[in-house]
KEZA-36028 format. One record per residue (C-alpha): x, y, z. Coordinates in steps of 0.02 Angstrom, whole numbers. Layout:
residues N
[node [X Y Z]]
...
This chain:
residues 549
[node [12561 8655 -2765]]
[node [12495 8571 -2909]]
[node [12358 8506 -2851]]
[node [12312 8671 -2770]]
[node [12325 8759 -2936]]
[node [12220 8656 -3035]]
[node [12075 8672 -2880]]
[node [12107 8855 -2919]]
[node [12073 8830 -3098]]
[node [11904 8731 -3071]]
[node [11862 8864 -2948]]
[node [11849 9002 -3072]]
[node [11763 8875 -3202]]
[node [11645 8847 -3082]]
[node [11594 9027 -3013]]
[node [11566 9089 -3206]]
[node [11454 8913 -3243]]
[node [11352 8974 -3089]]
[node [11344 9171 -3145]]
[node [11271 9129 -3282]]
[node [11134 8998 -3198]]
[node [11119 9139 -3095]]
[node [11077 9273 -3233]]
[node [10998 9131 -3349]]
[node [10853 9137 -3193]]
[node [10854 9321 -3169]]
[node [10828 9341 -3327]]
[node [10671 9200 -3367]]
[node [10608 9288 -3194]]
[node [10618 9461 -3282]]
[node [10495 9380 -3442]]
[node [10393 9295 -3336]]
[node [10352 9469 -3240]]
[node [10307 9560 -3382]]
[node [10242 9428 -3504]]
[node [10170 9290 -3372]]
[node [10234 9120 -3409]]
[node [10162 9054 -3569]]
[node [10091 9157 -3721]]
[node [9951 9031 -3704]]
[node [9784 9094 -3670]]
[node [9721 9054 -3503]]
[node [9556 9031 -3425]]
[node [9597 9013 -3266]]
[node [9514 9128 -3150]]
[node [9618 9267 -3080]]
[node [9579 9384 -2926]]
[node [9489 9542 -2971]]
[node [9561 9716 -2925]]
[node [9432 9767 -2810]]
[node [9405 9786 -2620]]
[node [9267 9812 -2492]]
[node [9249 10021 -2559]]
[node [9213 9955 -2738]]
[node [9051 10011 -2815]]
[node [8994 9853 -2889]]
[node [8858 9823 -3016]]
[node [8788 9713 -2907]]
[node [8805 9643 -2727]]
[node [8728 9507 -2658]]
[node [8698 9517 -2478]]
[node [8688 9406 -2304]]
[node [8662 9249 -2417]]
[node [8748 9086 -2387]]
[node [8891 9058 -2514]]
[node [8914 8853 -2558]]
[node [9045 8860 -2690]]
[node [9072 8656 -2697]]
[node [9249 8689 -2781]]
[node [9343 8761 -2616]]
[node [9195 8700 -2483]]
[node [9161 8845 -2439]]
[node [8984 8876 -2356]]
[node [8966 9030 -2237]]
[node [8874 9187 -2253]]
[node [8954 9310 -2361]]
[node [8932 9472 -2460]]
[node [8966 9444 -2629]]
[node [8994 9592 -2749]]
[node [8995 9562 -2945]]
[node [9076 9687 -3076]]
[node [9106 9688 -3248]]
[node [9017 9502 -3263]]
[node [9138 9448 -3148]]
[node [9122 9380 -2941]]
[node [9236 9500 -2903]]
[node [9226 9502 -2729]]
[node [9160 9389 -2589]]
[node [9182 9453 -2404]]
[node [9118 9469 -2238]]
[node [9115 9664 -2225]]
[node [8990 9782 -2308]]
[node [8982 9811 -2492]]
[node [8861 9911 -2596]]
[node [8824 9929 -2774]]
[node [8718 9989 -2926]]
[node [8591 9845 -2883]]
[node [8568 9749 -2703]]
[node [8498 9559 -2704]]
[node [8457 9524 -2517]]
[node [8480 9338 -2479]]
[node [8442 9292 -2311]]
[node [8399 9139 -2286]]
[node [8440 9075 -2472]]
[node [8592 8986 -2546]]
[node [8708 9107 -2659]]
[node [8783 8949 -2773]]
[node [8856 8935 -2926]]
[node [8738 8963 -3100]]
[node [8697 8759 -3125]]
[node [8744 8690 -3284]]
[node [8645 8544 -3381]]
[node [8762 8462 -3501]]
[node [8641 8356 -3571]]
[node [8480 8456 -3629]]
[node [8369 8481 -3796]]
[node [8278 8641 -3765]]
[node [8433 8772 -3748]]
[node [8418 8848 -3915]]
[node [8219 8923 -3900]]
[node [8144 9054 -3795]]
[node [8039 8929 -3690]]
[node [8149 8815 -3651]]
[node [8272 8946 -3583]]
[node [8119 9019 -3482]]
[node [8095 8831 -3400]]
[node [8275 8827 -3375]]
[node [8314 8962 -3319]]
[node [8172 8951 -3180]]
[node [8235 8790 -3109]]
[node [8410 8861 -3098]]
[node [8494 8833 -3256]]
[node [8611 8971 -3314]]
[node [8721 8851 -3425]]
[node [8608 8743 -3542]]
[node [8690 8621 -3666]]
[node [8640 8518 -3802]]
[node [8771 8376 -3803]]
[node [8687 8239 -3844]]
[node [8602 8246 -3983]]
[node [8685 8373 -4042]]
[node [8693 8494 -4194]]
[node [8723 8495 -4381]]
[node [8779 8607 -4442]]
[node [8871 8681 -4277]]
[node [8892 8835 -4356]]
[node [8717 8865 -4398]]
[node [8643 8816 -4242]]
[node [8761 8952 -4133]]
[node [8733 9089 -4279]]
[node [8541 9067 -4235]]
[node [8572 9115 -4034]]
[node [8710 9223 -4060]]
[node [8652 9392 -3945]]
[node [8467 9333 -3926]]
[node [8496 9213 -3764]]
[node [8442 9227 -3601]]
[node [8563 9084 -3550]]
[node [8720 9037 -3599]]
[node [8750 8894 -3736]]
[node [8825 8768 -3820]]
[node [8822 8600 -3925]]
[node [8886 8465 -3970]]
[node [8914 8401 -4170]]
[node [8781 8261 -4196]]
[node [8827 8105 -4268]]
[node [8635 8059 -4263]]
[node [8617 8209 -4394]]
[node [8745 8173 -4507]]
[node [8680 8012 -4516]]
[node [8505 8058 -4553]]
[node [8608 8199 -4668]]
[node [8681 8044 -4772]]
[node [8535 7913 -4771]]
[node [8399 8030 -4831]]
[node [8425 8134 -4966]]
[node [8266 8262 -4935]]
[node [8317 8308 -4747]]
[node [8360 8483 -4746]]
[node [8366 8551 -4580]]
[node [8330 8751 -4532]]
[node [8367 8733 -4363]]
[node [8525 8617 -4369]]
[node [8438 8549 -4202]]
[node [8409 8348 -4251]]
[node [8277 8361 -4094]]
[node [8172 8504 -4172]]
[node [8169 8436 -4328]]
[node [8100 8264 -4253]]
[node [7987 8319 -4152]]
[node [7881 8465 -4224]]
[node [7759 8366 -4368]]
[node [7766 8521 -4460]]
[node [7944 8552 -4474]]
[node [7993 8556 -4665]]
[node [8161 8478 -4651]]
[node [8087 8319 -4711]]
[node [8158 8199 -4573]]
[node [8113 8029 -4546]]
[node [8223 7935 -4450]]
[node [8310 7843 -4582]]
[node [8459 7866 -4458]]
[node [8398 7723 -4365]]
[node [8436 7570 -4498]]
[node [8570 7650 -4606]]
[node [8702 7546 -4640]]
[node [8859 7653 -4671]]
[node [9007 7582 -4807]]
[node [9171 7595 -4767]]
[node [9183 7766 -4886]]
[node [9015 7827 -4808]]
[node [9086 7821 -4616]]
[node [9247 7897 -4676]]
[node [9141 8054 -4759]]
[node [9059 8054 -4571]]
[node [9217 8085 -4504]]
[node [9262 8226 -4615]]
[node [9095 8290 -4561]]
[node [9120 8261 -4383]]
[node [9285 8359 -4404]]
[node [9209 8499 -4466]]
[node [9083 8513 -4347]]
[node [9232 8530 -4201]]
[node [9335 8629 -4342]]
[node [9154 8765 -4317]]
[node [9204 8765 -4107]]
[node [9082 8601 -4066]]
[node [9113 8549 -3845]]
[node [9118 8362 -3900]]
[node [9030 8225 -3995]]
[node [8845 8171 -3948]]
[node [8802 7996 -3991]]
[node [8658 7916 -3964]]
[node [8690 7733 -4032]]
[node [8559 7696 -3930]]
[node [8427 7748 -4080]]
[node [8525 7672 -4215]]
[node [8548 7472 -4141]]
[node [8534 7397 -4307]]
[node [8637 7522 -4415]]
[node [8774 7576 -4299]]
[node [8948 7489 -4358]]
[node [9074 7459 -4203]]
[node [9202 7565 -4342]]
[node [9082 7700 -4341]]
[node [9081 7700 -4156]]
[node [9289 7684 -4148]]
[node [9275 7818 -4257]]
[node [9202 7921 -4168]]
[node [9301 7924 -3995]]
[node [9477 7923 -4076]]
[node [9437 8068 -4156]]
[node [9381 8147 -4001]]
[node [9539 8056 -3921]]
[node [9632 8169 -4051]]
[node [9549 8315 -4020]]
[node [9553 8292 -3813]]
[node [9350 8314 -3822]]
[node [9229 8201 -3749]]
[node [9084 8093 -3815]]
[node [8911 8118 -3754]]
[node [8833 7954 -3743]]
[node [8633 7880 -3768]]
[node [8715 7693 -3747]]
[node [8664 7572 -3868]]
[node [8537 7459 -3766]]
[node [8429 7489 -3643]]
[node [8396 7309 -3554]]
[node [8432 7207 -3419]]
[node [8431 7030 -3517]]
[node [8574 6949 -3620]]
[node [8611 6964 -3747]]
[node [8616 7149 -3765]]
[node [8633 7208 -3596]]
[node [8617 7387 -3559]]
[node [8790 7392 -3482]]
[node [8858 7333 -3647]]
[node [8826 7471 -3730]]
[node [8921 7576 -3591]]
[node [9045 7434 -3614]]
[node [9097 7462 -3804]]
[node [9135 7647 -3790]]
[node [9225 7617 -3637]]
[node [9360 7502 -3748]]
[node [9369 7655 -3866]]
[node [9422 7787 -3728]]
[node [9544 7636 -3655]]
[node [9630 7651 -3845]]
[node [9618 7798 -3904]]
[node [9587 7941 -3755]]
[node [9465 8052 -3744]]
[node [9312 8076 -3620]]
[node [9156 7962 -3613]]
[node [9008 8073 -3507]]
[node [8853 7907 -3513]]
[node [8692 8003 -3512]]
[node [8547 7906 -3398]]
[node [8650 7786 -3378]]
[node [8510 7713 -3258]]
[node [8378 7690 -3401]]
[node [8490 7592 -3508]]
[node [8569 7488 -3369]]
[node [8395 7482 -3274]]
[node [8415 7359 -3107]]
[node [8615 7339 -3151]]
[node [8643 7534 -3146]]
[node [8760 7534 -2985]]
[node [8841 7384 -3073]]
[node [8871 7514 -3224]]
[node [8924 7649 -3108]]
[node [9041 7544 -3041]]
[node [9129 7504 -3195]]
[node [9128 7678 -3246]]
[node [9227 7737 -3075]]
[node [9336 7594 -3076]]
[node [9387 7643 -3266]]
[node [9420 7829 -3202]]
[node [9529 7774 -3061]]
[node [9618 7685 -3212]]
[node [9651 7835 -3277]]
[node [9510 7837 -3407]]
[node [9406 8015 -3397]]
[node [9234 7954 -3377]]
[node [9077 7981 -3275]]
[node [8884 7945 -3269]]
[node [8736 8059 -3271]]
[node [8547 8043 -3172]]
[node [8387 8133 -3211]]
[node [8271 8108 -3057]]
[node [8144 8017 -3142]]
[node [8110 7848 -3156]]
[node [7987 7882 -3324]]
[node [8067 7933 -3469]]
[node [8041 8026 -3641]]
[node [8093 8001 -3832]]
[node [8014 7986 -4015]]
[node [7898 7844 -4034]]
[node [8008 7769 -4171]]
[node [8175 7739 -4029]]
[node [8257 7577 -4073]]
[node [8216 7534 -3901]]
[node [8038 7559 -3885]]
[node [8016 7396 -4004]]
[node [7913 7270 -3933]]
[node [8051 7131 -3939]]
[node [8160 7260 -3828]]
[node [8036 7353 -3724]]
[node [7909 7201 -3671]]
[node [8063 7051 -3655]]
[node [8212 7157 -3594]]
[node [8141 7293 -3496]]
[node [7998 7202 -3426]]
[node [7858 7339 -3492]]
[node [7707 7338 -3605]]
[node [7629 7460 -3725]]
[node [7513 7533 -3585]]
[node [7702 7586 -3516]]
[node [7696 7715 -3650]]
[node [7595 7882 -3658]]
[node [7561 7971 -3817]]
[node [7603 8163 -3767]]
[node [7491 8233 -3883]]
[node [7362 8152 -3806]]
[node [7449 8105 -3635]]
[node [7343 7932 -3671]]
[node [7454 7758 -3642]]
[node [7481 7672 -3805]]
[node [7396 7520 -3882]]
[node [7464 7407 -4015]]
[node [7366 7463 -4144]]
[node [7395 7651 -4111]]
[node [7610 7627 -4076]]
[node [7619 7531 -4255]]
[node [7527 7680 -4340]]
[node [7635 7826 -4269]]
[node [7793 7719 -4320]]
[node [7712 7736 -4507]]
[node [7649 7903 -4491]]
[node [7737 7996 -4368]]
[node [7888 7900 -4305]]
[node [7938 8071 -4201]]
[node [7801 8082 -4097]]
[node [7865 8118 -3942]]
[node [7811 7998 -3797]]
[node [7837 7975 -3625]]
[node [7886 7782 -3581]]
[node [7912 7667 -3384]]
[node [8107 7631 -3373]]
[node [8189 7600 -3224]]
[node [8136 7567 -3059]]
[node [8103 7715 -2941]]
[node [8208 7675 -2803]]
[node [8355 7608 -2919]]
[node [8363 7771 -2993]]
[node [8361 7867 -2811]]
[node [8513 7768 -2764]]
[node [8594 7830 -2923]]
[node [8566 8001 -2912]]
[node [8626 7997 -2716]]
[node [8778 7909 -2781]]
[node [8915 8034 -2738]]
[node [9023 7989 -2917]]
[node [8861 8046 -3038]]
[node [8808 8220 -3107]]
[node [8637 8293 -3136]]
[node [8562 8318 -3304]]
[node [8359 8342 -3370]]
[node [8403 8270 -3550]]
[node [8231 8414 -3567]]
[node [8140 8384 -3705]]
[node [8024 8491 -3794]]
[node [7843 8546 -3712]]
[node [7668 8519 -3826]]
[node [7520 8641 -3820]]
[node [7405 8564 -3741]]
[node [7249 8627 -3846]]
[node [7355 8645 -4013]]
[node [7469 8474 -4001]]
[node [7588 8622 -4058]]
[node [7767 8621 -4000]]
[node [7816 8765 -3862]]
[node [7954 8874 -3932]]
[node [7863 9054 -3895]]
[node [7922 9147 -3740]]
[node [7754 9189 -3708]]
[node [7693 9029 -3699]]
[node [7595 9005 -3524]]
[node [7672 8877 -3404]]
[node [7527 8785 -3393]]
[node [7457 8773 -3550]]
[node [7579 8644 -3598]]
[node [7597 8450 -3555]]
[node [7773 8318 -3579]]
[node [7885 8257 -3468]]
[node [7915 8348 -3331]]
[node [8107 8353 -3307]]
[node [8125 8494 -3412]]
[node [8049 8606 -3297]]
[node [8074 8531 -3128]]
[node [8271 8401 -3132]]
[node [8339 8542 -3041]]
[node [8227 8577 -2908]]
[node [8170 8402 -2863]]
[node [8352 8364 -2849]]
[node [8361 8499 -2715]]
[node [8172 8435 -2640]]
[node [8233 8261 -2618]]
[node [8387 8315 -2511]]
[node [8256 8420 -2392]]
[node [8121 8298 -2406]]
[node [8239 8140 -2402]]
[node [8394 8170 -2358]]
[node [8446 8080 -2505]]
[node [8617 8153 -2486]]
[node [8716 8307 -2431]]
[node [8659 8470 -2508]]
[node [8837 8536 -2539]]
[node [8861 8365 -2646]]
[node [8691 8395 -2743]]
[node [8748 8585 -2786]]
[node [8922 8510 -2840]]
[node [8826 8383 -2953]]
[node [8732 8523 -3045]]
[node [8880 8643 -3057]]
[node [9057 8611 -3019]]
[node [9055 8434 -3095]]
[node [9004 8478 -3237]]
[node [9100 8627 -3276]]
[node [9275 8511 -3220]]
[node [9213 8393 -3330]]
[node [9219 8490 -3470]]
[node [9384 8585 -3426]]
[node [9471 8416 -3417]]
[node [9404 8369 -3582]]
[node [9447 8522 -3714]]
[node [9328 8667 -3650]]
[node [9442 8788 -3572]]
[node [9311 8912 -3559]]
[node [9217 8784 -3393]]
[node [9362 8851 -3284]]
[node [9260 8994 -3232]]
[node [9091 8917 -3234]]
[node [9036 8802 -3090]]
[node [9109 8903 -2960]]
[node [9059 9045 -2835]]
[node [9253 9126 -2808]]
[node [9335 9290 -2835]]
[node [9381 9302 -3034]]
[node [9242 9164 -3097]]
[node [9099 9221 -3226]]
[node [8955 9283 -3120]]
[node [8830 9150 -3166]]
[node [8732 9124 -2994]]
[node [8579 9042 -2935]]
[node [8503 9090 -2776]]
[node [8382 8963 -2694]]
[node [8278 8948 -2543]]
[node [8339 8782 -2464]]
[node [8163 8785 -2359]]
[node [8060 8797 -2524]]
[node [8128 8758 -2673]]
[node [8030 8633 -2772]]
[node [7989 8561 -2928]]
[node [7808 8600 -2990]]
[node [7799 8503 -3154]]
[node [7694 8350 -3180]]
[node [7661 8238 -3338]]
[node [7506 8315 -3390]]
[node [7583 8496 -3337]]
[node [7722 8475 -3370]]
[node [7789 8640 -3420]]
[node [7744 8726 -3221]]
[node [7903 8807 -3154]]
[node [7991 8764 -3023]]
[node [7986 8868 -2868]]
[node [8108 8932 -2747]]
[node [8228 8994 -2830]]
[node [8226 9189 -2840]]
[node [8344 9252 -2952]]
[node [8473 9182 -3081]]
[node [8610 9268 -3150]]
[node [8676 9269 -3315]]
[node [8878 9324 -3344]]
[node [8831 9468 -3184]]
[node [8648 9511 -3253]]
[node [8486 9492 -3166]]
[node [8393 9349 -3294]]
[node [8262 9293 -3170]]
[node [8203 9412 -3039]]
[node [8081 9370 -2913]]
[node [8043 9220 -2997]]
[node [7994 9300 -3153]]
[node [8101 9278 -3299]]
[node [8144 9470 -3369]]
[node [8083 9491 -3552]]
[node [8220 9540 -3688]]
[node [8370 9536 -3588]]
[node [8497 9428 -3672]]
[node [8651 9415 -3559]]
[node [8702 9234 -3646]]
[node [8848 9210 -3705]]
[node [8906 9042 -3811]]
[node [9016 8896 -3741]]
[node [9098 8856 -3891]]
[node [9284 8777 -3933]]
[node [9405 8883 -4042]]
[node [9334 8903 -4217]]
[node [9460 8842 -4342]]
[node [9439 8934 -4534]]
């Protein structure tokens, strides 16, 4: 009887312990219905109200749908409202506006993480015409961040974004003159009449302890204005670059959960200073400190060891470390006359190339010795286009299913005036430079027709989806609906002709369009229509972190 009573007892202590479990849940499941479960904004994409009876802005019909992110690839209707995929079925939709795309690919808007001619009219138009509805400038980056958004803010045909520049806040505290008005370190180096008063004194500055501690405040501010990352391009800056400066630099971006943008140090394929090496020492960083590490053409500063690099760089993210490797599909490639490693001890002994390897773009002329030593006295930015890595080395590395896409585009000279192209109404073919600002996109998509160089679903997902989870995973919440074609993502959508789509540019034309790809949409608005890039219509809106006062 005892022991009876005292199960008794337990009993009841037991049935009121599991009421109130039971009304503890009811009641967290009440919240959660009415408030969602975290007061935490969220970017993740969310089903739109809307069904096959919807009048939609737009609808894009009969075209075949590759959204890399779910593998999907079928012919579907696709109907976009409010700037938003709302919709994407196989029964009939109409709207306010009707794209017919038989026989093209509906995919998502590609995105070009690493690109210099986002933030002018031109470059947009040459982006936007080889598929680009998401330019960024991460690797060179901007100072001041601020500045360089205020200057697109409601004039862009694409979206945008940057990155803070650690190459400008270097040339900020090295030379007392430079005073940019375009807080683009790119535009201020290239154009020879740009008043800013730059001159590369980046390159050999020597930072004191107190000097690389003021970057850092600088750097902070810069992701304190919404900056996507860090761009660092050590690989202009051999002889001034401090390895502090460089820890610097990724454990604040470790704090921060950003990622670096990285120009490595070296580009060569002999000891001592190995182009791996330079992928090498900001790989230690992210190993201590966090953070992501995205290695711009990594196959012109590893040259004939790139799939060595690559290697590394995969078998660091299956360590847990969030890193990858980018390709442009040319084996040529373009910078400022004065780049560290364009010096004949570099170029000639450890990448095996002369000064014939080099052409002058304002006179698309190769380079003697005579003429190289007087631009680096007279105009050290000159831009020129230079022989890197073998063609077929850097074939294999774009195939290679672990690396992304990028044009690192640079900016376009008038041919007749030597003038940069910044106008909108610049004609194509009046201008000559390197041609992967025009065409990285569409030869990508040519060499998979042409070559079979790899799967076309994988070459869609390198331009788009990659890059977009990239930047989710590394502090840039607003990638979770770019990249994708599926119900709730931002309607930013390039439509292609598998059959035709090519790249058109060359290096003395190097500002041709490619062709093949229709129409481009910008946040659910027609940008390029027919192939013709609409004038005035601005439907870009900035990628850009939380702004911190």
């Amino acid at each position: 009887m005892i022991v009876f009573n005292e199960f008794m007892r337990n009993f009841k202590t037991m049935k009121k312990t599991i009421n109130i479990v039971w009304l503890s849940i009811l009641c967290l499941m009440c919240v959660t219905l009415f408030t969602g479960c975290s007061d935490k904004a969220d970017d993740t994409p969310t089903k739109s109200k809307v069904n096959s009876n919807t009048e939609f802005d737009l609808v894009i019909l009969n075209g075949r749908v590759m959204d890399p992110e779910s593998g999907l690839d079928a012919i579907r209707n696709v109907g976009v409202k409010d700037g938003v995929i709302g919709l994407i079925t196989k029964e009939k939709i109409s709207g306010k506006e009707t794209i017919d795309a038989t026989g093209h690919v509906v995919a998502p808007g590609f995105i070009d993480i690493h690109s210099h001619i986002s933030d002018f009219p031109f470059g947009q138009k040459l982006s936007l015409r080889d598929g680009v509805a998401t330019p960024l400038d991460m690797e060179a980056g901007a100072y001041p961040v601020d500045a360089w958004y205020a200057k697109l803010e409601g004039k862009s045909q694409t979206n945008y974004g940057v990155a803070v520049s650690a190459a400008a806040i270097r040339e900020t505290l090295s030379n007392p003159d430079y005073n940019t008005s375009t807080a683009s370190i790119l535009l201020d180096a290239f154009d020879p009449h740009n008043c800013s008063d730059f001159n590369m004194s980046l390159t050999e500055f020597l930072p004191s302890p107190e000097q690389i501690d003021e970057m850092e405040a600088m750097l902070e501010k810069g992701i304190q204005q919404g900056a996507l990352g860090l761009g660092a391009v050590p690989g202009y800056m051999t002889r001034g670059t401090t390895s502090r400066e460089t820890i610097m630099w990724q454990k604040l971006m470790g704090e921060h959960g950003l990622s670096t943008v990285l120009h490595g140090r070296f580009s060569s394929q002999m000891p001592p200073t190995t182009g791996i090496l330079g992928t090498q020492e900001m790989l230690a960083s992210v190993a201590a400190y966090g953070g992501g590490l995205y290695v711009s053409h990594i196959h012109q500063q590893a040259l004939n060891y790139t799939s060595t690099a690559i290697d590394m760089l995969d078998a660091a993210k299956k360590n847990g470390l969030n890193t990858v490797a980018a390709i442009y599909p040319y084996w040529q490639g373009a910078t400022v006359a004065g780049a560290d490693y364009l010096a004949p001890d570099n170029y000639q002994r450890n990448m095996g190339r002369s000064y014939e390897d080099i052409i002058e773009v304002a006179t698309m002329k190769p380079l003697t010795k005579e003429r190289y030593e007087e631009l680096l006295k007279t105009q050290p930015g000159a831009s020129v286009i230079f022989g890197g890595v073998e063609e077929e080395v850097m074939l294999q590395s774009l195939a290679d299913p672990r690396t992304m896409v990028e044009s690192d585009a640079a900016p376009l000279s008038v041919t007749e005036t030597g003038e940069l192209a910044l106008d909108w109404s610049i004609p194509y073919e009046s201008t000559q430079g390197h041609p992967r600002g025009a065409g990285s996109h569409a030869k990508a998509l040519r060499l998979v027709r042409e070559e079979k160089l790899m799967p076309l679903m994988l070459a869609i997902s390198k331009m788009s989806y990659m890059q977009a989870k990239f930047l989710q995973e590394n502090g840039v919440e607003q990638m979770a609906r770019k990249g994708r074609v599926k119900e709730g993502t931002d309607a930013d959508i390039t439509i292609f002709n598998p059959e035709t789509v090519t790249d058109n540019a060359t290096m003395a034309k190097g500002g041709l369009p490619s062709t093949g790809i229709p129409y481009v949409i910008v946040n659910g608005t027609i940008v390029v229509k027919e192939s013709k890039v609409l004038e005035s219509v601005y439907p870009g809106q900035p990628i850009r972190n939380k702004v911190i006062d």
